[in-house]
N, CA, C and O of each residue as an XYZ file, in Angstrom:
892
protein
N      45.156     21.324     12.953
C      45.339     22.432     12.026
C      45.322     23.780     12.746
O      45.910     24.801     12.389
N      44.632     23.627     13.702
C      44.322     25.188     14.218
C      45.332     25.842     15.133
O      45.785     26.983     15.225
N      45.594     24.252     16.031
C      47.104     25.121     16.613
C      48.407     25.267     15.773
O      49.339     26.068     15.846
N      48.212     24.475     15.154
C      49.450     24.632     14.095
C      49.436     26.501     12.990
O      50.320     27.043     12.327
N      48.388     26.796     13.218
C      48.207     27.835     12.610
C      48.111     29.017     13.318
O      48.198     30.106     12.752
N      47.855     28.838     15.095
C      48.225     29.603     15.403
C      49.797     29.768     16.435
O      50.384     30.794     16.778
N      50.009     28.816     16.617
C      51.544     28.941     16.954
C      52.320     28.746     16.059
O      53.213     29.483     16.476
N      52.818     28.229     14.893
C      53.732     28.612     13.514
C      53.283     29.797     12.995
O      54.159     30.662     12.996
N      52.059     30.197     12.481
C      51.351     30.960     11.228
C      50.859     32.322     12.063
O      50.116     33.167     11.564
N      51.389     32.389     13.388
C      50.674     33.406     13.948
C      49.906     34.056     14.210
O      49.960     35.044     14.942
N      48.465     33.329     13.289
C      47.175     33.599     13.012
C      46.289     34.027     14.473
O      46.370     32.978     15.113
N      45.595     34.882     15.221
C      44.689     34.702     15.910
C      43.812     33.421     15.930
O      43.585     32.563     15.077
N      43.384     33.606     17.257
C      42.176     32.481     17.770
C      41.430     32.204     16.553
O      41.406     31.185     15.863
N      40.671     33.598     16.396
C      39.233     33.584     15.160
C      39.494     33.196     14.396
O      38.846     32.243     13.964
N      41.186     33.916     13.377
C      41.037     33.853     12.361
C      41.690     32.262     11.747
O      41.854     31.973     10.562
N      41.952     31.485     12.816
C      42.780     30.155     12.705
C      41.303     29.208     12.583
O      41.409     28.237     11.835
N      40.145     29.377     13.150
C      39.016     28.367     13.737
C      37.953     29.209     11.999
O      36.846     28.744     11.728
N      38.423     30.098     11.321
C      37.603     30.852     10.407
C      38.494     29.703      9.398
O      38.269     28.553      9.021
N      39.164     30.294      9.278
C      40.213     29.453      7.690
C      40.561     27.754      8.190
O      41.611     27.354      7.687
N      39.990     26.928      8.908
C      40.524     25.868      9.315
C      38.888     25.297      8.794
O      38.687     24.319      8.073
N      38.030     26.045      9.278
C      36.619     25.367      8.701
C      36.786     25.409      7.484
O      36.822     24.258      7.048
N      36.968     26.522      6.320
C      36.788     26.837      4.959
C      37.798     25.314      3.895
O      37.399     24.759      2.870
N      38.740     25.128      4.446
C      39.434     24.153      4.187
C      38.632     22.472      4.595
O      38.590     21.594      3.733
N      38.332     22.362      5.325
C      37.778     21.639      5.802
C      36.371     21.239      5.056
O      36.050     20.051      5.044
N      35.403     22.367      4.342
C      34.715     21.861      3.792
C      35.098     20.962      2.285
O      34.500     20.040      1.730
N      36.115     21.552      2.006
C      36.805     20.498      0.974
C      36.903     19.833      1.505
O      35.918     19.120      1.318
N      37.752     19.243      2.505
C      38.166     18.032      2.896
C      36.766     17.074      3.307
O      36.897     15.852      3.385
N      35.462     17.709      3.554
C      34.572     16.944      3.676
C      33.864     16.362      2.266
O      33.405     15.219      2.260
N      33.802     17.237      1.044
C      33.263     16.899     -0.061
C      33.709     16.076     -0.489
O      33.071     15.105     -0.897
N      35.562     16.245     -0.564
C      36.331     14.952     -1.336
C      35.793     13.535     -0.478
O      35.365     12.558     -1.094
N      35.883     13.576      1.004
C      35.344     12.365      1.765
C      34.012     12.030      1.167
O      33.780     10.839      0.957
N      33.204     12.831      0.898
C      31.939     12.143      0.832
C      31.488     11.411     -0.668
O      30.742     10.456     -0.885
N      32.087     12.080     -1.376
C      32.728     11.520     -2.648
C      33.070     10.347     -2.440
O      32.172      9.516     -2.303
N      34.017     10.062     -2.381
C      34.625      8.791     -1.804
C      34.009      7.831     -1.210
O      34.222      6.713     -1.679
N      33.118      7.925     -0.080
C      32.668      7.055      0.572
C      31.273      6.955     -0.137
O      30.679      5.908      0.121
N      30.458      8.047     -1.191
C      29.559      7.491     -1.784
C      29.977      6.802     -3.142
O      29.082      6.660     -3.976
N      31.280      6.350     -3.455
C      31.265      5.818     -4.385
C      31.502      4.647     -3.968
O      32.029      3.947     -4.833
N      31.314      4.108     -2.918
C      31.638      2.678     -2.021
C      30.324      2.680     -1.832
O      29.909      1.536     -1.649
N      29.561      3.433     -1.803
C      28.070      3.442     -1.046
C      27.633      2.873      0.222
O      26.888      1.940      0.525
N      28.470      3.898      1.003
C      28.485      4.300      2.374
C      28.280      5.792      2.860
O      28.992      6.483      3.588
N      27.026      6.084      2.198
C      26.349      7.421      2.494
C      25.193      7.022      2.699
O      24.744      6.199      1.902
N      24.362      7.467      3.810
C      23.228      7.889      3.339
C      22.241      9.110      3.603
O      22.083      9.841      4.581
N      21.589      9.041      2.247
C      21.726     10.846      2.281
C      20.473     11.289      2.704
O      20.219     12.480      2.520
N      19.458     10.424      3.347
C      18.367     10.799      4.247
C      19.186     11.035      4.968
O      19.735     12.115      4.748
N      19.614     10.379      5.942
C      20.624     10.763      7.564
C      21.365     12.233      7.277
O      21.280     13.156      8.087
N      21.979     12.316      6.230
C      22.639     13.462      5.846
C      22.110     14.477      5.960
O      22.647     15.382      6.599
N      20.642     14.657      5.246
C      19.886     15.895      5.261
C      19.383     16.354      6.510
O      19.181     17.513      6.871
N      19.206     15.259      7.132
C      18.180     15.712      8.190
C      19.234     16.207      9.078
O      18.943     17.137      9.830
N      20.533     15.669      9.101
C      21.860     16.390      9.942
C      22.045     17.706      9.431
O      21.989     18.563     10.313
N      22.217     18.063      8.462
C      22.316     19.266      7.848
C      21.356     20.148      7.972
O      21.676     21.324      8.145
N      20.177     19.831      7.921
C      18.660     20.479      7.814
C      18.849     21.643      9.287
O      18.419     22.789      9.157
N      19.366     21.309     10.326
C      19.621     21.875     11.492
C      21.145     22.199     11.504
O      21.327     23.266     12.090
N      21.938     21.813     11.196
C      23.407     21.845     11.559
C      23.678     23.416     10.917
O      24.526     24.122     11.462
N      22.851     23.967      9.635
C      23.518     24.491      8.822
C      22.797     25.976      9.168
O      22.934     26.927      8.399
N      22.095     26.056     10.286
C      21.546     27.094     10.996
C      21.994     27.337     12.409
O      21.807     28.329     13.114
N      22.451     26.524     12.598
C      23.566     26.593     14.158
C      24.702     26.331     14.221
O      25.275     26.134     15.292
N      25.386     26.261     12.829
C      26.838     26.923     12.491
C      26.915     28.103     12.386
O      27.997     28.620     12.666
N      25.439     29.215     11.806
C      25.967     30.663     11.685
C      26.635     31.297     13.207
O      27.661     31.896     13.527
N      25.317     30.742     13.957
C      25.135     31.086     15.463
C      26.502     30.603     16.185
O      26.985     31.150     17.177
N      27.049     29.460     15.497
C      28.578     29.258     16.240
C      29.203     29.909     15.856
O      29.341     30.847     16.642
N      29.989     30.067     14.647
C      30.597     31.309     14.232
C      30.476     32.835     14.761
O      31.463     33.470     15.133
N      29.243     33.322     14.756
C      28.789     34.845     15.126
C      29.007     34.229     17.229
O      28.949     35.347     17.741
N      29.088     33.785     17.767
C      29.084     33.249     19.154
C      30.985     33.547     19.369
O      31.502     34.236     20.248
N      31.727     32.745     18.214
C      32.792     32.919     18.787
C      33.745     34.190     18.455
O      34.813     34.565     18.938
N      32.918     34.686     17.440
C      33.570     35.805     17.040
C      33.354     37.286     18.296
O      33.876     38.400     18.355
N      32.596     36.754     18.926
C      32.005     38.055     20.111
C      32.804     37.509     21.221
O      32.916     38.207     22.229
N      33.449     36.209     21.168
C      34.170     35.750     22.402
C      35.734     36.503     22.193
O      36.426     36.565     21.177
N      36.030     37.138     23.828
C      37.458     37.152     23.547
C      38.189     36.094     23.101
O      37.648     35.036     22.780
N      39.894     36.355     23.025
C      40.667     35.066     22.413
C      40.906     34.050     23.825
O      40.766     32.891     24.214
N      41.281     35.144     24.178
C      41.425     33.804     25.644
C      40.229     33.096     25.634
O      40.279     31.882     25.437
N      39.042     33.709     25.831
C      38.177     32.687     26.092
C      37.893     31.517     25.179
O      37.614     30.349     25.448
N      38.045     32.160     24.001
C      38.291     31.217     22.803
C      39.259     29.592     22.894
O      39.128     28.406     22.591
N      40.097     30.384     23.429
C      41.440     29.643     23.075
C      40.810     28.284     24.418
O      40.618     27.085     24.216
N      40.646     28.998     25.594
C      39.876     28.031     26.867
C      38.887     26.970     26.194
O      39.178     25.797     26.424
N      37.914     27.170     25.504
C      36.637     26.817     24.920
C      37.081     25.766     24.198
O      36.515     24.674     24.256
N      38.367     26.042     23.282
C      38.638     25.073     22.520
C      39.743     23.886     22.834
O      39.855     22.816     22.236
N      40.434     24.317     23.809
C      40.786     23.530     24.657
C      39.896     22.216     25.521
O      40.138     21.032     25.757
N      38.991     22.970     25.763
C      38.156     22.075     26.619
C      37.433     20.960     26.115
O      37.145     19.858     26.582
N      37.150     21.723     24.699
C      36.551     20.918     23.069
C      37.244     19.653     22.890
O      36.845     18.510     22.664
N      38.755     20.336     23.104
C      39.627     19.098     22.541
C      39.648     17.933     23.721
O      39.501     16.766     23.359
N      39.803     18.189     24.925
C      39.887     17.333     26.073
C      38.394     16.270     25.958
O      38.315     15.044     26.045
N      37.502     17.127     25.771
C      36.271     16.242     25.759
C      36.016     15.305     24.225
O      35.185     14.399     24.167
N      36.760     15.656     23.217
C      36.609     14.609     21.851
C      37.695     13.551     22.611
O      37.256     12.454     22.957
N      38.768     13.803     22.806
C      39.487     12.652     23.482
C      39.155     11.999     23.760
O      39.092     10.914     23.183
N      38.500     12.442     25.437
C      37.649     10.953     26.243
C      36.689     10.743     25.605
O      36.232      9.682     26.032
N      35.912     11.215     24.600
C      34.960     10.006     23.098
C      35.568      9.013     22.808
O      35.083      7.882     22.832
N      36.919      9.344     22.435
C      37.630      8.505     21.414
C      38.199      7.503     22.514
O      38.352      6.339     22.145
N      38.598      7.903     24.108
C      39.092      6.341     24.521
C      37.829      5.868     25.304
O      38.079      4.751     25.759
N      36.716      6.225     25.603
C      35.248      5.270     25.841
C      34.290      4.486     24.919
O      33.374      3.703     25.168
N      34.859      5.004     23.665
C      34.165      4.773     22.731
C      33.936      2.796     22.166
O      33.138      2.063     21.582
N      35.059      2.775     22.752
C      34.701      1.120     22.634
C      33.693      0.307     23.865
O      33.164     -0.799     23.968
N      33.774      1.422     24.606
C      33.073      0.631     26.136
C      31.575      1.001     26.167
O      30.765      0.489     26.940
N      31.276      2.006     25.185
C      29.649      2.548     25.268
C      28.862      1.623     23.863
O      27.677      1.301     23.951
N      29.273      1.451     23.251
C      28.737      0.527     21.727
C      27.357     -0.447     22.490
O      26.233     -0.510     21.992
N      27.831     -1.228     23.939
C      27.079     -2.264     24.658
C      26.052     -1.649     25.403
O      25.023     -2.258     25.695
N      26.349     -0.037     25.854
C      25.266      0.257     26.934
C      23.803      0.879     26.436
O      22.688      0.919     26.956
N      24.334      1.323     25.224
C      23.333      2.286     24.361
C      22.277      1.267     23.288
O      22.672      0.531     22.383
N      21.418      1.410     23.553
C      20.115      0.826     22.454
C      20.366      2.046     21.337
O      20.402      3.266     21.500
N      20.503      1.345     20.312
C      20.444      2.431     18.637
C      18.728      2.664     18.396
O      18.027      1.652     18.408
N      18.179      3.807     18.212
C      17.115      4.411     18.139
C      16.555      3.823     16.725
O      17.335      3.453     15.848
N      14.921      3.758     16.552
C      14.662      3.964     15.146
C      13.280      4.693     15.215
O      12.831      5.332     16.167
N      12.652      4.436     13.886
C      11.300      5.125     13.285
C      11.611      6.682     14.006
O      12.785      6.822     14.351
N      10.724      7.828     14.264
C      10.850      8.805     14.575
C      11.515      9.475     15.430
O      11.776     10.677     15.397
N      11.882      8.469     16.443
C      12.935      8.719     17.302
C      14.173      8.721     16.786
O      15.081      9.464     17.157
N      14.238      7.896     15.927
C      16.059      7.971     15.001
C      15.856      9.435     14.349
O      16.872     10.107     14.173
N      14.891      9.843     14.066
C      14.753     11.187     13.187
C      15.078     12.232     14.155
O      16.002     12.986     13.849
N      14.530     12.393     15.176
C      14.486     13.466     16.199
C      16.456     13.487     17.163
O      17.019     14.370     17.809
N      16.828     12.254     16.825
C      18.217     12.475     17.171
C      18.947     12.894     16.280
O      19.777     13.752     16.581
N      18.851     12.384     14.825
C      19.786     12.998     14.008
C      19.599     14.577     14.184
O      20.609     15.271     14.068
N      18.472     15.140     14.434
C      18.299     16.496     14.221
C      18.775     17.818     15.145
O      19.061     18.996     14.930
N      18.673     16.731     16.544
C      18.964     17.114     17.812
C      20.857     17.198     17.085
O      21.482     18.238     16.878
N      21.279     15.983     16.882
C      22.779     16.001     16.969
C      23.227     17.007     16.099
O      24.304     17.528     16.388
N      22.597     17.417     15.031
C      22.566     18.857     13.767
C      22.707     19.645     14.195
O      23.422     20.510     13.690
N      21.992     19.830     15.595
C      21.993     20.920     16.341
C      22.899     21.419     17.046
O      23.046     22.641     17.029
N      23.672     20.657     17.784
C      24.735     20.152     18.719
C      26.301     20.663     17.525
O      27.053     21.637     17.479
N      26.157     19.367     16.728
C      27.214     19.222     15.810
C      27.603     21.122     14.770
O      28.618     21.819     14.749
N      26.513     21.258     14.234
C      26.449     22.429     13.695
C      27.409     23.809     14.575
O      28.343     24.523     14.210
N      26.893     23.741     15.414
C      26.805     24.762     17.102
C      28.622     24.627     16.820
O      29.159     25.346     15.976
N      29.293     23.778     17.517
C      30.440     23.165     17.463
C      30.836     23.624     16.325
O      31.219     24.793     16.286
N      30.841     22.893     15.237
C      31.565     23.365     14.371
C      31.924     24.721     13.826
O      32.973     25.069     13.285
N      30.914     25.363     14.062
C      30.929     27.071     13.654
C      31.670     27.794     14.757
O      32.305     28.840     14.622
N      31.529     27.204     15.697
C      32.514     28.047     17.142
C      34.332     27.790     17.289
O      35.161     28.568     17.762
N      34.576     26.184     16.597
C      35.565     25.674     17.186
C      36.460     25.395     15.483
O      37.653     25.188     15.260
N      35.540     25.482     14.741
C      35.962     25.582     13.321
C      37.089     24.415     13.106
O      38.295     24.459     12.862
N      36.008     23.186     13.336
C      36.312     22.130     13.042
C      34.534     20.842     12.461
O      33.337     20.942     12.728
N      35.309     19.870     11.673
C      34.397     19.217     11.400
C      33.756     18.224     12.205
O      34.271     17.377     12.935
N      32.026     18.559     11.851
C      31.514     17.787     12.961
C      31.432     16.537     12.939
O      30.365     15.942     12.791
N      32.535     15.990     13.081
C      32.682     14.050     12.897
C      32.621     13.615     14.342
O      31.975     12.682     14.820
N      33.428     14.485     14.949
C      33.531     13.984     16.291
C      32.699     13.738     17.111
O      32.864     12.818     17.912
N      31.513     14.571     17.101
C      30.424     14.942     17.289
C      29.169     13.626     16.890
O      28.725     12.894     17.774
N      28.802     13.537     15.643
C      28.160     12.983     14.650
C      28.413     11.677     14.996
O      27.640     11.036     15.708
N      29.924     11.020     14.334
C      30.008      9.792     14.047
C      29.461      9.042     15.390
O      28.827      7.987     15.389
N      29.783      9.694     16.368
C      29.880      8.590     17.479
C      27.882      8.396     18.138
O      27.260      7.494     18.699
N      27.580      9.620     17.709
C      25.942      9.784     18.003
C      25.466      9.037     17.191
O      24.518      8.429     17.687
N      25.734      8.664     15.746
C      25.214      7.832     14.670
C      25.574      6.427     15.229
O      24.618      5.676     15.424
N      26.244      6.180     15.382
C      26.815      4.827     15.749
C      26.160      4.361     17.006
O      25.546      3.299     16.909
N      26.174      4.946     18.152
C      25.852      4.558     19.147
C      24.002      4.772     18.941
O      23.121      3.921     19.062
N      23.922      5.844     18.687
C      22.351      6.006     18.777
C      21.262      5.746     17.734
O      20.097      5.352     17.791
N      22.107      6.125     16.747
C      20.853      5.884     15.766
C      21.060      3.954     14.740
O      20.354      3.598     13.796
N      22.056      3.243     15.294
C      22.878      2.198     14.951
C      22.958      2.135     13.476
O      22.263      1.459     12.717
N      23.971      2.994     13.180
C      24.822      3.385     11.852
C      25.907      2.314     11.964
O      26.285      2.173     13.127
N      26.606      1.397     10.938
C      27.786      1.300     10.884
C      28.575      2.135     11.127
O      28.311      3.173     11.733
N      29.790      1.782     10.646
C      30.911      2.860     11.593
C      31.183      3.583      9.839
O      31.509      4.769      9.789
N      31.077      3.056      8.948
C      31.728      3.555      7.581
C      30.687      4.310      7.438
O      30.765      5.482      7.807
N      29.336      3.746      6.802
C      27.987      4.505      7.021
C      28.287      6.403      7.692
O      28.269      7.539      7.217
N      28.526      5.772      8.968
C      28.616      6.972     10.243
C      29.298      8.089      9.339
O      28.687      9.116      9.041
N      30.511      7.850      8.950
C      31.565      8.858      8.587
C      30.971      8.875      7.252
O      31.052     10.023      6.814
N      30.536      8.263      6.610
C      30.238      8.682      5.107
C      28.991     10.068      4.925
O      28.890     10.972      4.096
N      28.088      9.642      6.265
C      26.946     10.592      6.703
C      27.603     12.036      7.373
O      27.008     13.068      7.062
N      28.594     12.140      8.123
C      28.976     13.225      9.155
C      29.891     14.344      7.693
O      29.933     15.541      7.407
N      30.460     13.087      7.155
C      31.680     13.854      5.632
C      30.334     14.706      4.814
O      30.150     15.919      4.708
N      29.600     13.677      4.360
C      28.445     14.448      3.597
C      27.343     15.749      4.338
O      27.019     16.670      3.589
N      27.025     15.752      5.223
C      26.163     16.323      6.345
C      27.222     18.151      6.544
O      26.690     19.260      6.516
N      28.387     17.936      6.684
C      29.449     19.182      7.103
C      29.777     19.587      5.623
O      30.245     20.724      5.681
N      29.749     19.288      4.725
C      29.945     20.240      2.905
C      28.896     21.477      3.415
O      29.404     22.543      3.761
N      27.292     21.295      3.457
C      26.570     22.415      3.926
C      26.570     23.452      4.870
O      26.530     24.681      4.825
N      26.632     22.498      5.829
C      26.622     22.948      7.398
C      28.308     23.737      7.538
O      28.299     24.903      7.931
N      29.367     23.243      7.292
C      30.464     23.743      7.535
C      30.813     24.670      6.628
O      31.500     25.669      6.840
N      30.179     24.219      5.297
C      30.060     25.722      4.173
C      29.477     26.783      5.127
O      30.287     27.656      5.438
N      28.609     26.861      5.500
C      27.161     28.261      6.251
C      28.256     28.565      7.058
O      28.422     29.783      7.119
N      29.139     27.863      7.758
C      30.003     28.258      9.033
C      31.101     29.045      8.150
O      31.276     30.258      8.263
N      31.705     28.355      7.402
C      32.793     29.348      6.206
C      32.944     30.477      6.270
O      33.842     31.274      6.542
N      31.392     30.473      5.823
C      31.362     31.845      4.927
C      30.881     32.907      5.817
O      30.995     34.048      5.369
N      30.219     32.733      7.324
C      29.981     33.379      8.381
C      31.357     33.379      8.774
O      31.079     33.255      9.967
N      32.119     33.400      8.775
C      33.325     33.650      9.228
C      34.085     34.380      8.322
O      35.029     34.975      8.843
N      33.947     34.522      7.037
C      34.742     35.097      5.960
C      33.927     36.463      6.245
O      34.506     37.544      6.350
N      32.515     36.309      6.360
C      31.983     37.976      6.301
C      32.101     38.691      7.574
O      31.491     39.759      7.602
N      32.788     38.334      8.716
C      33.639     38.491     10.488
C      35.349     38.993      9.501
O      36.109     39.914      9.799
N      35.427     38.417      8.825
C      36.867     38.833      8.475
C      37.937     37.816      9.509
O      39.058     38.002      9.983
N      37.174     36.938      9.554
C      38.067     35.565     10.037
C      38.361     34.529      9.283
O      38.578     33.457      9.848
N      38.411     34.593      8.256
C      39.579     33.858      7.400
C      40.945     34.935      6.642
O      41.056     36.139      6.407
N      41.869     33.640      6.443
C      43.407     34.060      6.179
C      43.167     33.788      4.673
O      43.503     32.662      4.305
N      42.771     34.415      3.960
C      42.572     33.739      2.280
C      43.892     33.555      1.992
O      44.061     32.783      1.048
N      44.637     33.887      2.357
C      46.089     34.249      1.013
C      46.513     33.000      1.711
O      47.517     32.674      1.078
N      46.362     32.267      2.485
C      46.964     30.535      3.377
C      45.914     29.883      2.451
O      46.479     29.152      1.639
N      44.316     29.910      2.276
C      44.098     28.568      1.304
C      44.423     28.234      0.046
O      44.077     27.138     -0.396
N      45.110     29.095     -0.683
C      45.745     28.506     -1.847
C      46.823     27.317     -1.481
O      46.646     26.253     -2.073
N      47.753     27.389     -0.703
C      48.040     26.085      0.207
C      47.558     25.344      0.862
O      47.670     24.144      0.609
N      47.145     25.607      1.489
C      46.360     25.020      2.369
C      45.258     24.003      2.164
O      44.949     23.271      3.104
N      44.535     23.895      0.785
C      43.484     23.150      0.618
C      43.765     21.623      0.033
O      43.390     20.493      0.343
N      44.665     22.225     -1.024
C      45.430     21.402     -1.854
C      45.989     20.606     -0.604
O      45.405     19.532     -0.458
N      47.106     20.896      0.461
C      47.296     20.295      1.650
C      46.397     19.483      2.560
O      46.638     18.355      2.989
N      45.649     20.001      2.721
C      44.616     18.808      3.100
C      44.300     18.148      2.777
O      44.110     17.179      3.512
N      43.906     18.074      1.151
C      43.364     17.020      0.658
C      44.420     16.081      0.105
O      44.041     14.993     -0.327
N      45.864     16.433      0.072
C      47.251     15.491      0.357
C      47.238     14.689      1.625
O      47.443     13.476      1.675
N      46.989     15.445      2.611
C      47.038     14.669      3.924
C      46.118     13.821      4.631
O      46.141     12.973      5.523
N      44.880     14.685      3.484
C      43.523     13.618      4.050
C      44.136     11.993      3.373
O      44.109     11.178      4.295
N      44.386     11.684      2.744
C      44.751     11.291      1.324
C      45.791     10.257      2.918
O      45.328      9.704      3.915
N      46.750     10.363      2.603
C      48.371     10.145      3.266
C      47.980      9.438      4.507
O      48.304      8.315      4.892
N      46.959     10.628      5.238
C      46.886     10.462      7.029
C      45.887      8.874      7.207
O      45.903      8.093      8.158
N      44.798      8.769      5.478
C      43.730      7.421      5.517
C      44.625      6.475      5.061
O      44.130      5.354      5.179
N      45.919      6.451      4.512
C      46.702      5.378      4.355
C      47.121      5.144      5.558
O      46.631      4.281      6.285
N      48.078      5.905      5.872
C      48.774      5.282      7.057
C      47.857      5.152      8.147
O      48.631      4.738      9.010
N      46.501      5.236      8.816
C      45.678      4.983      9.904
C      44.800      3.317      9.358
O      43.971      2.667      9.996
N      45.133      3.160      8.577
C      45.010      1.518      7.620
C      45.940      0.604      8.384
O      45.617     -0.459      8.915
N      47.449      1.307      8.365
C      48.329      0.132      9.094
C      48.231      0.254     10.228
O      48.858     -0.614     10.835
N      47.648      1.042     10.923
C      48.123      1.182     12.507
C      46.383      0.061     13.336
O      45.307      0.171     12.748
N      46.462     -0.618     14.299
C      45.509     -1.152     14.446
C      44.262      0.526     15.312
O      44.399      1.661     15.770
N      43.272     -0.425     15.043
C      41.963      0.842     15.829
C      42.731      1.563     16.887
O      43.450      2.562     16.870
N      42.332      0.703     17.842
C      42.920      1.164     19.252
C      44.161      1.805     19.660
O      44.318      2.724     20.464
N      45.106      1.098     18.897
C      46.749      2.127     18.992
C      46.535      3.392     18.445
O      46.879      4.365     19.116
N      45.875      3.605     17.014
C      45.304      4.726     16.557
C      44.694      5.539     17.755
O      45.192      6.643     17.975
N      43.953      5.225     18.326
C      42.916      6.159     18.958
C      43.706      6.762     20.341
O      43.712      7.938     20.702
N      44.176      5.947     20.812
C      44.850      6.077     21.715
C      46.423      7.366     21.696
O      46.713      8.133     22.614
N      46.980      7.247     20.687
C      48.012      8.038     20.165
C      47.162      9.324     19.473
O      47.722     10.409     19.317
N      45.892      9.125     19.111
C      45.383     10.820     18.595
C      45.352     11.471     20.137
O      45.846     12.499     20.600
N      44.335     10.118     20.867
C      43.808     11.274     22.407
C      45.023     11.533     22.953
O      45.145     12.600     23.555
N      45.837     10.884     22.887
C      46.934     11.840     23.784
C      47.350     12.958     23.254
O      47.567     13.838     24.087
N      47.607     13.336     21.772
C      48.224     14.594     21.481
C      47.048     15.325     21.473
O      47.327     16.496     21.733
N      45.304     15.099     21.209
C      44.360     15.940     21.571
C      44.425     16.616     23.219
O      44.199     17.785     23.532
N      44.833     15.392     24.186
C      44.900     15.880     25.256
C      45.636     17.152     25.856
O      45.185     18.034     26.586
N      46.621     17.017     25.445
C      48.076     17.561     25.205
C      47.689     18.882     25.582
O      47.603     19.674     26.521
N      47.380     18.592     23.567
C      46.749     20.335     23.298
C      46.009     20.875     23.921
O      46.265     22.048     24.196
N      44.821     20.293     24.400
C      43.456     20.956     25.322
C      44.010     21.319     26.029
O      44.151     22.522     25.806
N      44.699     20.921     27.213
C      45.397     21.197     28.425
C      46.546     22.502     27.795
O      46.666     23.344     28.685
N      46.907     22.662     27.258
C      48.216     23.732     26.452
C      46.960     25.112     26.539
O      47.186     26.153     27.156
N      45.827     24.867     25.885
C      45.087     25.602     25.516
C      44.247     25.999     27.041
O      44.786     26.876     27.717
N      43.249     25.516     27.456
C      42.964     25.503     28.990
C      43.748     26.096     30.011
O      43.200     26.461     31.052
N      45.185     26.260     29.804
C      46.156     27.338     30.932
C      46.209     28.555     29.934
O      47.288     29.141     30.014
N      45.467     29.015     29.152
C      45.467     30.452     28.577
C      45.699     31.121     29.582
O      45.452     30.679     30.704
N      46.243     32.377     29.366
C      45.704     33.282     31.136
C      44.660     33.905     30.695
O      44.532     34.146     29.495
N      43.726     34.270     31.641
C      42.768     35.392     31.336
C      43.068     36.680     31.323
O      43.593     37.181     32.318
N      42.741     37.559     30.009
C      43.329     38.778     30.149
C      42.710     39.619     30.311
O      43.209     40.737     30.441
């Protein structure tokens, strides 16, 4: 969404990573909706992700708004290169990692709130990327579970980031009257068609166009 908004829509760095979160928290509510009506939430894990996430989204937001664009544009590049290689190790780490419990499962979800939150408010994107794979590997979440927790956990946390960005004057309001409705078409469209495609071909065909982009983004010049 974000490069698409700023190379078509001409939008700046800020104001593309400001209006890409605000949209996005819809797109997390309708998810969590959804996956709690399957009952694949759970909303201890949720809170305690949020409980932290939704105080180190302001700090991401107010962080990237003091960053130039180049540096911005670098930052998020680098963002994108590193969710990639998640997404193609991610089958090879499931075996190496022991999943945490009793207080130690608590102290990671909170840690990852921390982490995840941070991220999302800077790069003004949702913290799934982040989340799902820390839930899964560490705290041993299913994988539906995972995303039903990260969808529910970012409504708060990515709201606090929103609206710290709307009061920066980094959102495009007059784009989410399209724009929301659009997402939640494509959220919609993009979970059908990632149904037919198997895991791995999936994952493999996102990291490359994530790669792509990081690297597009990463030769910013410095100005």
């Amino acid at each position: 969404m974000i490069p698409l908004m700023v190379g078509f829509l001409k939008l700046s760095q800020h104001k593309a990573h400001g209006t890409s979160l605000v949209a996005l928290v819809f797109t997390g509510l309708s998810g969590a909706i959804t996956y709690s009506l399957k009952g694949s939430v759970d909303i201890a894990a949720s809170l305690l992700l949020a409980a932290t996430a939704i105080f180190t989204a302001r700090a991401g937001a107010h962080y990237a708004h003091a960053l130039p664009e180049w540096k911005l544009k670098k930052a998020f590049g680098a963002f994108l290169i590193f969710v990639s290689l998640l997404l193609l190790l991610k089958p090879y780490l499931s075996g190496i990692i022991s999943p945490t419990t009793g207080f130690v499962k608590i102290v990671v979800l909170l840690t990852t709130g921390v982490f995840t939150g941070f991220l999302s408010g800077m790069m003004g994107v949702g913290g799934g990327t982040i989340m799902v794979p820390a839930m899964v590997l560490l705290a041993g979440s299913g994988q539906h579970i995972a995303q039903g927790i990260s969808l529910l956990a970012m409504v708060p946390a990515g709201g606090v980031g929103a609206f710290t960005h709307w009061r920066l004057g980094n959102v495009a309001e007059g784009l989410l009257v399209g724009l929301i409705p659009g997402v939640l078409l494509g959220t919609y469209l993009g979970g059908t068609l990632a149904h037919l495609l198997p895991d791995y071909i999936l994952r493999i065909i996102f990291a490359i166009v994530l790669i792509w982009t990081g690297f597009r983004y990463v030769k910013t010049p410095v100005q």
